[in-house]
C-alpha positions as CSV (number, residue, x, y, z in Angstrom):
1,X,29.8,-28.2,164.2
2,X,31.8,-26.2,166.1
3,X,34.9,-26.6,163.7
4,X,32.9,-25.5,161.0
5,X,31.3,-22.4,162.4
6,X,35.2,-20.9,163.2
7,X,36.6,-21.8,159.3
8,X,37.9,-18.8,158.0
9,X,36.7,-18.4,154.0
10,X,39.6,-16.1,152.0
11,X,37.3,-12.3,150.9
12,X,38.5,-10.2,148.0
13,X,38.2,-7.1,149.4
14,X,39.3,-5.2,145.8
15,X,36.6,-6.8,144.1
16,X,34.1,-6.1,147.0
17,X,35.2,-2.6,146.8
18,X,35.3,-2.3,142.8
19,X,32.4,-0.6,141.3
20,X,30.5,-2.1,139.4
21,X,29.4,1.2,137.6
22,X,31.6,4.0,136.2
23,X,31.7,6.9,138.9
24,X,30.6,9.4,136.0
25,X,27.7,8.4,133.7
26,X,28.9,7.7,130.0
27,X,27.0,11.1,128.9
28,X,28.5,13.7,131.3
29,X,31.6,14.9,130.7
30,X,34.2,13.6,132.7
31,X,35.8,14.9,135.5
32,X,38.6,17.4,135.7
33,X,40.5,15.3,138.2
34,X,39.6,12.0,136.4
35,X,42.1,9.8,134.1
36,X,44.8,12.3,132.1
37,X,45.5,9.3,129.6
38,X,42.3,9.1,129.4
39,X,41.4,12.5,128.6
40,X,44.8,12.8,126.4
41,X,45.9,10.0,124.8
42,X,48.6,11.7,122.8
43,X,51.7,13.7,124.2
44,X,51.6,17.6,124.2
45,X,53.1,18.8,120.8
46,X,56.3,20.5,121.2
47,X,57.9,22.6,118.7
48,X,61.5,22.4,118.0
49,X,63.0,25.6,117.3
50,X,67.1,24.7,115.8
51,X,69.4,27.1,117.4
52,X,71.4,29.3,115.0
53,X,74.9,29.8,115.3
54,X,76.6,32.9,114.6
55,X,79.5,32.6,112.2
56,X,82.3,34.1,113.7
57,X,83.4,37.4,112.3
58,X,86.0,37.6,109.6
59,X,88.8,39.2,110.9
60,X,91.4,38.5,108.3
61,X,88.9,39.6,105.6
62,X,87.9,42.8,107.2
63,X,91.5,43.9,108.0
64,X,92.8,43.4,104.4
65,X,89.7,45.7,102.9
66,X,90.9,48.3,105.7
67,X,94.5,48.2,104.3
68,X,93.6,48.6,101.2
69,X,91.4,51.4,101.3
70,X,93.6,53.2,103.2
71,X,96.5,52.6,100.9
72,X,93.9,53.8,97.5
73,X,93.1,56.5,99.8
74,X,97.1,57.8,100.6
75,X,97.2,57.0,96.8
76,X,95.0,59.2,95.8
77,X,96.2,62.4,98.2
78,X,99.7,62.0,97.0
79,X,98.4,61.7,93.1
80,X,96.9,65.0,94.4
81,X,99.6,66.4,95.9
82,X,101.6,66.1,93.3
83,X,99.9,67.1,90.6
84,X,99.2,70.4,92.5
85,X,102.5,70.7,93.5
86,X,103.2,70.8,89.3
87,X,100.6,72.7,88.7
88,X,101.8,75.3,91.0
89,X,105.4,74.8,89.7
90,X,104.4,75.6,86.1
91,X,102.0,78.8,87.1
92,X,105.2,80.0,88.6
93,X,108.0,79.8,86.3
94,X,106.0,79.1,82.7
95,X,108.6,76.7,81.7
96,X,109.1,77.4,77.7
97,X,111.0,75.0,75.5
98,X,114.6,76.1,74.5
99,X,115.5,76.5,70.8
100,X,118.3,75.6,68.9
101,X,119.5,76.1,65.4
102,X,122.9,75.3,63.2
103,X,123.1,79.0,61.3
104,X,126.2,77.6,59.2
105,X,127.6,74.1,58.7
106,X,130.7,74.3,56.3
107,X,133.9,71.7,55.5
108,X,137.0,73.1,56.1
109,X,139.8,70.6,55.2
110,X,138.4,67.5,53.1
111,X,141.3,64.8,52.4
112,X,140.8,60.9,51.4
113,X,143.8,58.2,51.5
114,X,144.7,55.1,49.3
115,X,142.7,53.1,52.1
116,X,139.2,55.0,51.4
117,X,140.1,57.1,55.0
118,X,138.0,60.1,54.9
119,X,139.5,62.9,57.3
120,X,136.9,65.9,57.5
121,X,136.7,69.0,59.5
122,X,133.7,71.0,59.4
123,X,133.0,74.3,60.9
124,X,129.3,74.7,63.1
125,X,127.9,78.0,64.2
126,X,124.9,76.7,66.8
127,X,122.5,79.2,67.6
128,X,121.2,78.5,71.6
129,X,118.1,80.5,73.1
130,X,116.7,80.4,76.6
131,X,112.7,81.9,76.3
132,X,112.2,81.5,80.1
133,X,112.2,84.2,82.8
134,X,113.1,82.3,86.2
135,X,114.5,78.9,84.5
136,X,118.2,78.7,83.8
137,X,120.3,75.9,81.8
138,X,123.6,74.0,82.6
139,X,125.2,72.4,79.8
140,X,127.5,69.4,81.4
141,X,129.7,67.4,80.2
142,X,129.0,64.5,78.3
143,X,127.7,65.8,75.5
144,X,128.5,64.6,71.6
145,X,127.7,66.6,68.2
146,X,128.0,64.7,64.7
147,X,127.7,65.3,61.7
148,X,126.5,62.5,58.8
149,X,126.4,61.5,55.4
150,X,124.1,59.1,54.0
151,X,124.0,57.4,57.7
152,X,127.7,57.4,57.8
153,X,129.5,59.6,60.6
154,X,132.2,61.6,59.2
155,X,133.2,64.0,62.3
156,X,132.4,64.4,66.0
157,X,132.6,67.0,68.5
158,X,131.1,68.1,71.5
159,X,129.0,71.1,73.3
160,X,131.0,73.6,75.3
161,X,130.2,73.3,79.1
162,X,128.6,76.7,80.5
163,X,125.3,78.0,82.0
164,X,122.6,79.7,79.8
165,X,121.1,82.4,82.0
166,X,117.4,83.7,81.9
167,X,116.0,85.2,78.4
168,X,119.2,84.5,77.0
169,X,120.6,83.6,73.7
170,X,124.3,82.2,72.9
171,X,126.1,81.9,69.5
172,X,128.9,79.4,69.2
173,X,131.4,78.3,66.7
174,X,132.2,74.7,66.9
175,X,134.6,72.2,65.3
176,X,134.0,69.0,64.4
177,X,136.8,66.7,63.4
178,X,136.8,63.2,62.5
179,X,138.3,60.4,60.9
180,X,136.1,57.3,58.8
181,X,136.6,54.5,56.3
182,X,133.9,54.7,53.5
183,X,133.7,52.5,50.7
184,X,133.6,53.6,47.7
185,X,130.4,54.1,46.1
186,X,129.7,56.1,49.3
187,X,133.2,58.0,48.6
188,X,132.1,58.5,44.9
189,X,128.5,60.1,45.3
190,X,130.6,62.5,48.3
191,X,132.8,63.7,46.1
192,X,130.6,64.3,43.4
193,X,128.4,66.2,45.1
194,X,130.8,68.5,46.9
195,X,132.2,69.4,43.2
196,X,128.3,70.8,43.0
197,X,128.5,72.4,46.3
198,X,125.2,71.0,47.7
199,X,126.0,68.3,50.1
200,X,123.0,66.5,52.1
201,X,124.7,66.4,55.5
202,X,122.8,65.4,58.6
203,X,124.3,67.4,62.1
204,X,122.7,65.3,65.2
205,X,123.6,66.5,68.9
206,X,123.1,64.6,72.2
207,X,123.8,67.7,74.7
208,X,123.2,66.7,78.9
209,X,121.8,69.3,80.8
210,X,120.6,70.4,84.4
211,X,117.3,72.7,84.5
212,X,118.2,75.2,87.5
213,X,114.1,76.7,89.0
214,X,115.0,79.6,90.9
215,X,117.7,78.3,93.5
216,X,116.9,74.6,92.9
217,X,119.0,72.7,90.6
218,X,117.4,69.5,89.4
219,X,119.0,66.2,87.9
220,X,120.7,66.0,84.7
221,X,118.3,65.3,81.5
């Protein structure tokens, strides 16, 4: 008996404790310290918000539009410049064109050979005026006159070398000399024609000269 009375029996103590009713009756609302899962079952909603990058600026791009405006730009003012420098230029001296005119053309020794060698000389009085008041004219070497039949060169000579002051005008005698083999239908209609005394003869000059503006000589045209 007495063996019996001091056997210890195992106690659950968690299920003595347990409740056998909920703390909170099923129609109250529940507590705000009770079960968070239980009174959120779902996670809070976050909201993504994707970071934007910022392209990097476009150096090369932007420096290239800078050069290039600035070179239209400088353009532009010396486009400017000169064209009132010109204008300027030509309210100051009112350039005028020079005129020129052959007042005589006449053969003076006529001669052809067995071989169909023409030897002419002709005899050229050129007429040169200078309309300007503050432009003078240099007349430079290089220059060639001709005279031509049908196409065909017969003589050649060349500008005398002088300068043409302002609101001047200069009369020259020239002589053109030359020697040319013609064939001879060419040689046929020539002669026949000087026996009229009207021959169709073409005088062409190429005559270099420098344009002098006030003190400033400028290149050769």
């Amino acid at each position: 008996m007495a063996a019996d009375a001091q056997r210890i029996h195992p106690v659950d103590l968690e299920a003595a404790a347990r409740p056998s009713a909920p703390l909170v009756p099923r129609d109250q609302p529940s507590s705000d310290k009770g079960d968070p899962s239980a009174a959120n079952p779902y996670p809070p909603y976050r909201r993504t918000i994707p970071l934007s990058h910022s392209r990097p600026p476009k150096r090369n791009r932007s420096c290239f539009c800078k050069c290039l405006c600035w070179t239209i730009l400088l353009l532009i003012v010396f486009i400017v410049a000169v064209a009132a420098t010109l204008g300027i230029l030509y309210w100051i001296f009112d350039p005028k064109v020079p005129k020129y005119s052959v007042n005589r053309l006449s053969i003076s020794a006529f001669s052809v050979d067995t071989d169909l060698n023409v030897k002419a000389a002709f005899n050229v009085t050129v007429t040169a005026m200078n309309p300007n008041k503050k432009i003078g004219i240099y007349y430079v070497d290089g220059s060639e006159l001709n005279v031509l039949y049908a196409g065909t060169r017969l003589c050649s000579g060349e500008f005398p070398v002088f300068y043409q002051g302002h609101r001047n005008t200069t009369v020259m005698a020239l002589m053109l000399n030359g020697q040319v083999k013609v064939g001879s239908e060419l040689l046929n209609g020539l002669q026949e024609q000087q026996r009229t005394g009207m021959v169709p003869l073409t005088f062409k000059g190429d005559v270099p000269v420098k344009v002098k503006f006030g003190a400033l000589k400028l290149w050769k045209v």
